[in-house]
KOLDREN-260192 format. One record per atom (N, C-alpha, C): x, y, z; residue in one letter. Coordinates in steps of 0.001 Angstrom, whole numbers, plus 524288, in hexadecimal, padded with zeros to 5 digits. Atoms other than C-alpha are relative to their C-alpha. Layout:
N
XYZa/...
This chain:
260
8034C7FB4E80000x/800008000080000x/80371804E680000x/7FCED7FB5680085x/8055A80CD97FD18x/7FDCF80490802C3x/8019A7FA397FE2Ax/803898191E80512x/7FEC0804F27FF77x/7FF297F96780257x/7FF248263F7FF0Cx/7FEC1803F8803DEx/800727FBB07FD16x/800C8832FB8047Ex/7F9FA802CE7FF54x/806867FB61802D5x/7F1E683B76802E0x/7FFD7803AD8036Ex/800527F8787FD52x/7EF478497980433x/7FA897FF4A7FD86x/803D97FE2C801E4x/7E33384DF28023Fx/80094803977FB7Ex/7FF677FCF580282x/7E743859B17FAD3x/801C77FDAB7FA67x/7FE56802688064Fx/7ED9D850B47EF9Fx/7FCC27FDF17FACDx/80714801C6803C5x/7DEEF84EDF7E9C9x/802078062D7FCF9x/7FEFF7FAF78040Bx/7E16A85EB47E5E3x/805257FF287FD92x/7FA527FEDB802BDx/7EFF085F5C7E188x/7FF307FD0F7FB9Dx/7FFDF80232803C0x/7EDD2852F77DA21x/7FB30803CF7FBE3x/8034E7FF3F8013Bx/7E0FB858977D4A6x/8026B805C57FA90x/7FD6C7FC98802B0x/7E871866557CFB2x/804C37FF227FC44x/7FC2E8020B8030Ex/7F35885E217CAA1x/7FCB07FD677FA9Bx/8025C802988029Ex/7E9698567D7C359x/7FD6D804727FA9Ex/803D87FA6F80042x/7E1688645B7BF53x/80601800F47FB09x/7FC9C7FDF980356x/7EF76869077B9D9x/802E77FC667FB08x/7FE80802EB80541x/7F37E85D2C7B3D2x/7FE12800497FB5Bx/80380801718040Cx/7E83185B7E7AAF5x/7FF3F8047E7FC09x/800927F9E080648x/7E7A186A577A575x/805E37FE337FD5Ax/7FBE38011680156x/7F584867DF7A25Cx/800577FC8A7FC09x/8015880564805C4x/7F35585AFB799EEx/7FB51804137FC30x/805247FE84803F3x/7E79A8610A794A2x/801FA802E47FCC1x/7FD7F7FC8D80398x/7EFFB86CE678F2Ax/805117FD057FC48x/7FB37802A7801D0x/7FB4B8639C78B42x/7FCFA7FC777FB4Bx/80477803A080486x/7F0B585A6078313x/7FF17803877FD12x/8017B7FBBD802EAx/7EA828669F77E6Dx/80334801F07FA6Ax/7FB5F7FE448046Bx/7F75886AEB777FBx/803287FC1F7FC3Ax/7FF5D804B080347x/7FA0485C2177344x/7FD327FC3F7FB66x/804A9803DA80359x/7EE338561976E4Dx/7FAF8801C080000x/8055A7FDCF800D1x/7E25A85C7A771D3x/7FF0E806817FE8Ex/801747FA3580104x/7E26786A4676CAEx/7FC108004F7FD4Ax/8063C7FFD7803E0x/7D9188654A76150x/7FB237FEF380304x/8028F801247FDDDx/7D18985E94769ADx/7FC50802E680346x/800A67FC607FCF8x/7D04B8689F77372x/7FD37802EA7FDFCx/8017F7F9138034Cx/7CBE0874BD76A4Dx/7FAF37FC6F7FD07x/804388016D80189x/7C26486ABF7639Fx/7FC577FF9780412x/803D87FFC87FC99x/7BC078690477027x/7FC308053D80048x/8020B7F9848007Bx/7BC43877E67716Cx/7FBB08026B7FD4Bx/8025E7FD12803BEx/7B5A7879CA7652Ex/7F9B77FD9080055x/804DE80375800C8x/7AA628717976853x/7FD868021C80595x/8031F7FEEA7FA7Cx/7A6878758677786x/801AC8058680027x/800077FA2E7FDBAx/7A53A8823F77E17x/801637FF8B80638x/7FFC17FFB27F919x/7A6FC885F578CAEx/7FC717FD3F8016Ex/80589801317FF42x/7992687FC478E9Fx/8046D7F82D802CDx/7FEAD805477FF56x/7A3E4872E778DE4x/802507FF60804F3x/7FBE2801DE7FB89x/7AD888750579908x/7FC8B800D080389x/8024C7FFE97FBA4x/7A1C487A367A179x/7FC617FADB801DEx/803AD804388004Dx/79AC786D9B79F3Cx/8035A7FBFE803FDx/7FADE7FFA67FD75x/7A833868C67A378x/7FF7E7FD8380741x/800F97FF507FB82x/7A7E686D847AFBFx/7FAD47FF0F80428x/803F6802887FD17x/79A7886C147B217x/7FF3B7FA7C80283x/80105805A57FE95x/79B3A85DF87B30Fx/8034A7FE1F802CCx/7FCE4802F47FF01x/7A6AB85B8D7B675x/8020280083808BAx/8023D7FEE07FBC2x/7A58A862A67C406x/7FDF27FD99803D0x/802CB8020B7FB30x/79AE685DCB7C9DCx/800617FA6E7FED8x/7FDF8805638008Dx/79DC684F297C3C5x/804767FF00803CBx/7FCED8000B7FB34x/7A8E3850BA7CC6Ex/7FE4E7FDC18049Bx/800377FFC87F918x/7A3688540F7D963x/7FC3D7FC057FF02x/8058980258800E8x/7969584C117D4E7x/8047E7F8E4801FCx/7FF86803F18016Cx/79D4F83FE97D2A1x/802E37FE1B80453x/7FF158017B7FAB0x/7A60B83F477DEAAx/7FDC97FFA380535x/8035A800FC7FC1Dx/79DA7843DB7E874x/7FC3A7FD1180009x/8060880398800A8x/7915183AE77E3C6x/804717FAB88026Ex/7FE29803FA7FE70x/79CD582FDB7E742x/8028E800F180630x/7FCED7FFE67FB3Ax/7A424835EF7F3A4x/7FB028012380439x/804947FEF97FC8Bx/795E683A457F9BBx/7FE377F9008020Ax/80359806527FC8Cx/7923B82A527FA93x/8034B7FD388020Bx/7FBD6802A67FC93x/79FC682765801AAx/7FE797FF27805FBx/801128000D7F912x/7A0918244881141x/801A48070580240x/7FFF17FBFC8005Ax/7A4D78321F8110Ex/80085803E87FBE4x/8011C7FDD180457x/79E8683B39807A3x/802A6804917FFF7x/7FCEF7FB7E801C5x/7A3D5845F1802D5x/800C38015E7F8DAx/800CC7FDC0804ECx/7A42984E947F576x/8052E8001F7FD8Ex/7FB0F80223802C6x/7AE8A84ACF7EB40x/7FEBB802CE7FAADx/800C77FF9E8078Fx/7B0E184A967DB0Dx/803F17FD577FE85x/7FD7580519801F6x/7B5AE842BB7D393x/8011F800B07FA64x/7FDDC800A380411x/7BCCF8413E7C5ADx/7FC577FE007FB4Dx/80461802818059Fx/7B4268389F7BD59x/7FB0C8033B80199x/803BF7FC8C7FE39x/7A90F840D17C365x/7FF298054F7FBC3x/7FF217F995802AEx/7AF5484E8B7BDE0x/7FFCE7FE1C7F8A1x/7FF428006E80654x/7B1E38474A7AF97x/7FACB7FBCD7FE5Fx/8056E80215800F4x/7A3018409F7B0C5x/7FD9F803C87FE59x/804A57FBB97FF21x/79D8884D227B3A7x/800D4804877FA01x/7FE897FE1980452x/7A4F28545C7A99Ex/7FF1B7FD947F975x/8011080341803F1x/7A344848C279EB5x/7F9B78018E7FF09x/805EF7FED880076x/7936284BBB79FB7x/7FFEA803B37FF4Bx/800037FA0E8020Bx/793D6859397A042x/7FFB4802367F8EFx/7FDE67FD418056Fx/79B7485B4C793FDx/7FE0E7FD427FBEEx/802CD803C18033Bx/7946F84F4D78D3Ax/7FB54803F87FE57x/805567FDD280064x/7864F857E87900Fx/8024B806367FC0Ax/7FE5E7FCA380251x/78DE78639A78C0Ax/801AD7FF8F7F9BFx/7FECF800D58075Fx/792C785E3B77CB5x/7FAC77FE057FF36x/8054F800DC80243x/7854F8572977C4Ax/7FCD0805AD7FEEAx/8021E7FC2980030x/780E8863E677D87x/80039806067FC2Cx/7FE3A7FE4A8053Dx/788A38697677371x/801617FF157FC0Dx/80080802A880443x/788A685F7876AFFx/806317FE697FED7x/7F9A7802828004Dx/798CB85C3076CB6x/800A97FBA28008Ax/7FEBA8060980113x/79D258504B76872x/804E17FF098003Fx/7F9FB8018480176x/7AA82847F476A29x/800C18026880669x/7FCDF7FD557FAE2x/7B347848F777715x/8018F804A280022x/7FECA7FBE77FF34x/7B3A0856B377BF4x/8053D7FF2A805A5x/7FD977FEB57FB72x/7BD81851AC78739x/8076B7FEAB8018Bx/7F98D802B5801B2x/7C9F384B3C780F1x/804818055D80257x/7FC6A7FD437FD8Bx/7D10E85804786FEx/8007B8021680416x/7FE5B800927FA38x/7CFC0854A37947Fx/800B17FA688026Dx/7FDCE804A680002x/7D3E48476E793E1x/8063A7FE7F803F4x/7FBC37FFE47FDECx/7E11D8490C79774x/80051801BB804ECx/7FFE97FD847FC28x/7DDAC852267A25Ax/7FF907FD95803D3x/80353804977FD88x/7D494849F07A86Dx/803327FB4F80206x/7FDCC806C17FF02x/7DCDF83D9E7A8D8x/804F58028880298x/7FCA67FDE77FD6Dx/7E8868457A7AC8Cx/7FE4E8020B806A8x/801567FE5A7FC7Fx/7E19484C937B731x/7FE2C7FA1F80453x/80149805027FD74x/7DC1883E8F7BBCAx/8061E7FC7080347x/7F8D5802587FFA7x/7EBBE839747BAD8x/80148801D4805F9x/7FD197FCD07FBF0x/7F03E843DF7C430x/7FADE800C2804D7x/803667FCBE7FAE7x/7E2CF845CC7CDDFx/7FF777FBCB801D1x/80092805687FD3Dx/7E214838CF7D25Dx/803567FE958036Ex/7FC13800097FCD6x/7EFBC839DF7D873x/7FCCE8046C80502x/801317FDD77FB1Cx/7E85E843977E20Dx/7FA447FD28802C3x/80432804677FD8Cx/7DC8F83AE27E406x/802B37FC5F803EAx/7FCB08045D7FB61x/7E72D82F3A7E8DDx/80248802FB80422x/7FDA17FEB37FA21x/7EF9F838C77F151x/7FCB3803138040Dx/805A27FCD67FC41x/7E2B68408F7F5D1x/7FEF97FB1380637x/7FFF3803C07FCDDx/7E2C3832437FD8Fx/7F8777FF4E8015Ax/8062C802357FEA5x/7D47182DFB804B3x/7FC9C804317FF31x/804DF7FBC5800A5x/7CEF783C078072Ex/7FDB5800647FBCBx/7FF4A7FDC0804EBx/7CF4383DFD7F85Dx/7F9B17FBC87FF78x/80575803FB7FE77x/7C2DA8301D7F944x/802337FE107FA92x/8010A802A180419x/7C8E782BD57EBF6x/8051A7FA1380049x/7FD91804447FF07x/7D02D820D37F1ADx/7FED77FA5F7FCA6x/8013780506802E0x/7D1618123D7EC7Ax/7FEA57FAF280484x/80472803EE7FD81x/7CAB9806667F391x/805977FC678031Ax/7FA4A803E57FDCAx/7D6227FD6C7FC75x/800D97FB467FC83x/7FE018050D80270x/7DE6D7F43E7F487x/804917FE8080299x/7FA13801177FC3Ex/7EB1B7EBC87F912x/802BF7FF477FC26x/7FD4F7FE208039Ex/7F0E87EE4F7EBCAx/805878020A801B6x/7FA607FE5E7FE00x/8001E7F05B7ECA1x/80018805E87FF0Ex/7FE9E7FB33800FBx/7FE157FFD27E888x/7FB668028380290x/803BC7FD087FBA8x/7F1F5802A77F2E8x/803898042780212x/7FE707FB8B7FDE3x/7F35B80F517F72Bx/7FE118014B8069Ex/801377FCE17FC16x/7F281816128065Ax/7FE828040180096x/7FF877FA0580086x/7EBD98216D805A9x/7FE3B80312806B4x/800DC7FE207F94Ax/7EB7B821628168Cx/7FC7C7FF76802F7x/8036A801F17FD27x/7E27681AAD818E9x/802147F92980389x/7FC97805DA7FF12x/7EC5F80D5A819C5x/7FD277FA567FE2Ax/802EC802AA80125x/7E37C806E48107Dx/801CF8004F7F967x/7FE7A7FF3D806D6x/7E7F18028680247x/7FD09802CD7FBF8x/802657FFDA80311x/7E134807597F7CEx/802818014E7FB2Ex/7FE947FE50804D6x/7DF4E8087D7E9BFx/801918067D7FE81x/800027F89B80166x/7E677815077E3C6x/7FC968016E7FA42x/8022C8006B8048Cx/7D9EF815537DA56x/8036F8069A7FD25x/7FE2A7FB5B8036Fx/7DEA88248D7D765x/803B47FFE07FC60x/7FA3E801BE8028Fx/7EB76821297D31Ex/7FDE57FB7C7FAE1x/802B7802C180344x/7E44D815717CA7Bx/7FEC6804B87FC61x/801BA7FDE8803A5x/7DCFF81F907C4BAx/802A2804167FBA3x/7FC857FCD88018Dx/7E8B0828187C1B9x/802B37FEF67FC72x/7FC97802D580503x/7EF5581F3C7BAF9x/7FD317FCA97FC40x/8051C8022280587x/7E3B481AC67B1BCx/80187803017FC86x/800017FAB1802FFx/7E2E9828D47AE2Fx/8028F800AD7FE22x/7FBCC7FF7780387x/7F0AA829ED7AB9Ax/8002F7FCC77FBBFx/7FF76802D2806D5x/7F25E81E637A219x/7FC3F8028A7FCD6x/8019E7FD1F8035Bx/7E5E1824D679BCAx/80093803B47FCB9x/7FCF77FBAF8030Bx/7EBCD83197799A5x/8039B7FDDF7FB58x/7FD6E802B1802D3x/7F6D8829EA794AEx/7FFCE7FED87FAD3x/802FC801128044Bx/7EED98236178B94x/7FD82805547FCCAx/802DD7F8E4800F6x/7E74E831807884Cx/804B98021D7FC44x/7F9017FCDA8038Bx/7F6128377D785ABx/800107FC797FBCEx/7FE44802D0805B3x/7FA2982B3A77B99x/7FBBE801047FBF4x/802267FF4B8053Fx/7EDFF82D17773EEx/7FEA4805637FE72x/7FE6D7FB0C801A5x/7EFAF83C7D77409x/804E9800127FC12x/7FADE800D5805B7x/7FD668392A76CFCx/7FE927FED17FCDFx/80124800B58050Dx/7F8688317F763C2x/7FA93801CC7FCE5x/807037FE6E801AAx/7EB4C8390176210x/7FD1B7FBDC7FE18x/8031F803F27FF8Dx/7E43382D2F7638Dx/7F93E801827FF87x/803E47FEE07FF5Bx/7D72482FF876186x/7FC7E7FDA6804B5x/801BC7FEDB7FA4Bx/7D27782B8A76E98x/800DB802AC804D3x/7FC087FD707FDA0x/7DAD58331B774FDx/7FDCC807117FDCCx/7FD817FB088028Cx/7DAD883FEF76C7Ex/7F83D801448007Dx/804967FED680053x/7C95783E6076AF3x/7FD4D7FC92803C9x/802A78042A7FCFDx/7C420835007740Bx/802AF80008805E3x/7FD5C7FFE57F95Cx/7CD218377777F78x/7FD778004D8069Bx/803367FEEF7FB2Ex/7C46C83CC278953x/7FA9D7FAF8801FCx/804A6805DB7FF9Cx/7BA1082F68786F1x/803A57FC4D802DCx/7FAC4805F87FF68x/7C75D825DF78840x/7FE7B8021D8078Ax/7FF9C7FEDF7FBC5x/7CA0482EF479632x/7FAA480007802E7x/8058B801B07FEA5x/7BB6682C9179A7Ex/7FFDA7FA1F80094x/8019E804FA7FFE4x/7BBD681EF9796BEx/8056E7FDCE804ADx/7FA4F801977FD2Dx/7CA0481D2579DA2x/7FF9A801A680556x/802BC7FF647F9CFx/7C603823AD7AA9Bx/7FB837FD388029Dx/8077E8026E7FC26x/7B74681F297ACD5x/8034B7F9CE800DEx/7FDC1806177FE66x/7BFA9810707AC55x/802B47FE028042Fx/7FC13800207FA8Cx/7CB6C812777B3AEx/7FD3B801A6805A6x/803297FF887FBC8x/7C2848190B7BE17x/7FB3D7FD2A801AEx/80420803A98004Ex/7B8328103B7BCC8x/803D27FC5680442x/7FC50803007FF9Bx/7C2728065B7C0C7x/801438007B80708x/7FDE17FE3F7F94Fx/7C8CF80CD57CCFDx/7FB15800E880476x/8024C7FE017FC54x/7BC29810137D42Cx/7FF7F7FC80800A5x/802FC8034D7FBA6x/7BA728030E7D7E7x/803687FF668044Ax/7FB237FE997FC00x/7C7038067E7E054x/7FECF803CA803D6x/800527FBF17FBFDx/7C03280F997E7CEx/7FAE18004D8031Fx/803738038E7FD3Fx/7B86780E1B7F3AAx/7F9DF8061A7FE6Ex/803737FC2A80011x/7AD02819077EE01x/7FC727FB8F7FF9Bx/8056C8033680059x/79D2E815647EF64x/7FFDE7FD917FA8Ax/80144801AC80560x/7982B80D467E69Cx/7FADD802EE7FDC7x/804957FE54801ABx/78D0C811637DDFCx/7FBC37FD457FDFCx/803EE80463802A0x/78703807E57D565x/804B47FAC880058x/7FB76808057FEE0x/78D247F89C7D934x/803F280297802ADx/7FBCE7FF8D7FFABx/79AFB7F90C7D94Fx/802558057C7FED2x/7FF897FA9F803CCx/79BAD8075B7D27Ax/7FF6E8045A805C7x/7FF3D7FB867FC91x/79FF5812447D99Ax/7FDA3805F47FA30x/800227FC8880670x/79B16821C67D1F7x/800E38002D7FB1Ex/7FB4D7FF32801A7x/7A784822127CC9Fx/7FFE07FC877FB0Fx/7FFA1803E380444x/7A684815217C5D6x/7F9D4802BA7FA93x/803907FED880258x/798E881AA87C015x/801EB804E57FB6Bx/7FDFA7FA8280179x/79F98828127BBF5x/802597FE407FB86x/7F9FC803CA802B5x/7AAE0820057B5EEx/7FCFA7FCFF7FB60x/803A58028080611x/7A1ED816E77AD0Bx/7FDB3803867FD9Dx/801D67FBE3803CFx/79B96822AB7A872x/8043E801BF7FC13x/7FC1B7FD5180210x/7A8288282A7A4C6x/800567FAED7FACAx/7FE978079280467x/7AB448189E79CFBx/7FD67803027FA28x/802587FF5780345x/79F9081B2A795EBx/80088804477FD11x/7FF3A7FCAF8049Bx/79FDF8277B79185x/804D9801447FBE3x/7FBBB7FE3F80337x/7ACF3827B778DB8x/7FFD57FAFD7FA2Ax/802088058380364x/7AAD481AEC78567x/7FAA08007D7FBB6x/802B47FDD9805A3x/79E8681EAE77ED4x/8008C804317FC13x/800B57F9CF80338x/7A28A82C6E77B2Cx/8073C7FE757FCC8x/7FC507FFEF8014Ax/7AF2D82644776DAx/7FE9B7FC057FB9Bx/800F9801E3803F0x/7A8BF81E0976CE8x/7FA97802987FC7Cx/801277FBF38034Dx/79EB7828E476982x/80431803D37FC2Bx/7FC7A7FD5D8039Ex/7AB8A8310076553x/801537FBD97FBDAx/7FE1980303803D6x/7B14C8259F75CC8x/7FC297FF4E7FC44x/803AE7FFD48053Fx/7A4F18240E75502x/7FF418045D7FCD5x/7FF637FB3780184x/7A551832597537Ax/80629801167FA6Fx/7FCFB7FF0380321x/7B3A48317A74EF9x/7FFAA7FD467FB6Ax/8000A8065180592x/7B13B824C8744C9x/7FC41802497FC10x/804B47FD31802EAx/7A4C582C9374154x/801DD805097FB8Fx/7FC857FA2380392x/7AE7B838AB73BF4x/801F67FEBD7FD79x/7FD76803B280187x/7B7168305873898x/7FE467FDAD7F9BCx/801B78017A8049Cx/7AE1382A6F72E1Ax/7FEA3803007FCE7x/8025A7F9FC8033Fx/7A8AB837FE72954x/804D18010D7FF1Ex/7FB567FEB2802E6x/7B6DC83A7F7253Ex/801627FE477FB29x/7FD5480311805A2x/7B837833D871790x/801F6803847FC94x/7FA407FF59800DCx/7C3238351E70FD8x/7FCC9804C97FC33x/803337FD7980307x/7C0548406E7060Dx/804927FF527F9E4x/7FCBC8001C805E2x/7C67683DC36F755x/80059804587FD99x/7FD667FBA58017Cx/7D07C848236F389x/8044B800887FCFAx/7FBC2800BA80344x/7DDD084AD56ECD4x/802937FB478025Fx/7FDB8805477FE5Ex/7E2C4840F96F504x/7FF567FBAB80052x/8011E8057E80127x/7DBBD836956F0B5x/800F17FE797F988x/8013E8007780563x/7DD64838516E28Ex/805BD7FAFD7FF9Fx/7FBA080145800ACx/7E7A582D9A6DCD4x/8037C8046F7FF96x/7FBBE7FDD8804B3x/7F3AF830DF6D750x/801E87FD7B7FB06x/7FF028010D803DEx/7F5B0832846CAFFx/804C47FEEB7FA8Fx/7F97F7FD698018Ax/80285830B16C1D5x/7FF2F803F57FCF3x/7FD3F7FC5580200x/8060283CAE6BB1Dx/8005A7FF267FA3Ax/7FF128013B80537x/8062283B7A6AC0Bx/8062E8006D7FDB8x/
């Protein structure tokens, strides 16, 4: 069993580290691969988009933690991650239905997101018990102490290093402008979170809700799905363009001819 140090305060530091990382990638992508991307978004939404944004993403937050930390042995008002990118995913969905926008508007917060996840999870684990996002007791050779003198899973750390290989993955198919990567990115990071987190909550001692299912797990399959259907709505979209492209016969189709 291994011993970690916890501060309370290391929930913020990590949190601002996380905050700075992610603008940082975001501007570094920006200037690599998504500038088109970016400005096409632009040209398609208005302010109406980032306030939609915020609207959701807000109270999905506080909504989504506190509806789980209120039915603990001691309640108390929280927020939570898949919560803020539930609440925000609906929002901005009602918001393009509403303006008729089609295709991922979110492929250029991909990086952020998963980055910010990378780095905020390190203040979840050293935040230690107060923080409530602890992992369930295992006798695993890498159980952690977080002072209570009781092993447990370091689900945070799990989740940290999902995220990272994701990014990972994210970055290689930014190099090769992969088209899942470069148009579909933000579905993949939907479908790649709601799993990996799906996964880890059964590591953690939160209520259940329906059976075995904690919120979280509910939140999380939402995420599956949507990222999965709206990621094979885009591909029919692209195959669909795709076919409306035929070839058009020009000088460059003519033989050649010899020369007299």
């Amino acid at each position: 069993m291994i011993h970690v140090p916890t501060a309370v305060w290391a929930h913020t530091a990590f949190d601002l580290a996380a905050w700075a990382s992610g603008l940082g990638l975001s501007a570094v992508l920006y200037r690599w691969r998504l500038r088109e991307l970016t400005q096409d978004v632009a040209r398609r939404v208005d302010s109406g988009y980032f306030a939609a944004l915020v609207a959701g993403a807000i109270p999905g937050a506080w909504l989504a933690g506190s509806l789980n930390t209120l039915r603990d042995s001691h309640p108390a008002l929280s927020h939570s991650v898949v919560g803020a990118l539930v609440g925000a995913i609906v929002a901005v969905e009602v918001y393009k239905r509403l303006r008729g926008v089609t295709g991922s508007t979110g492929g250029v917060f991909v990086g952020s997101f998963s980055l910010g996840v990378v780095v905020g999870r390190f203040g979840c684990f050293f935040a230690g018990l107060p923080d409530g996002t602890y992992g369930t007791p295992t006798r695993l050779p890498w159980a952690v102490d977080l002072g209570d003198g009781i092993g447990r899973h370091p689900v945070a750390l799990y989740e940290s290093a999902a995220m990272a290989v994701f990014l990972a993955l994210y970055l290689t198919g930014l190099a090769h402008r992969s088209p899942w990567a470069m148009r579909r990115g933000f579905y993949a990071m939907c479908v790649w979170y709601g799993v990996q987190r799906f996964a880890w909550e059964f590591l953690k001692p939160y209520p259940a809700l329906i059976g075995p299912f904690n919120l979280f797990h509910v939140l999380c399959g939402g995420l599956v799905a949507y990222g999965w259907l709206y990621w094979l709505g885009d591909l029919r979209r692209e195959r669909a363009a795709q076919g409306r492209a035929l070839p058009v016969p020009g000088a460059d189709h003519e033989p050649v001819r010899d020369l007299p």
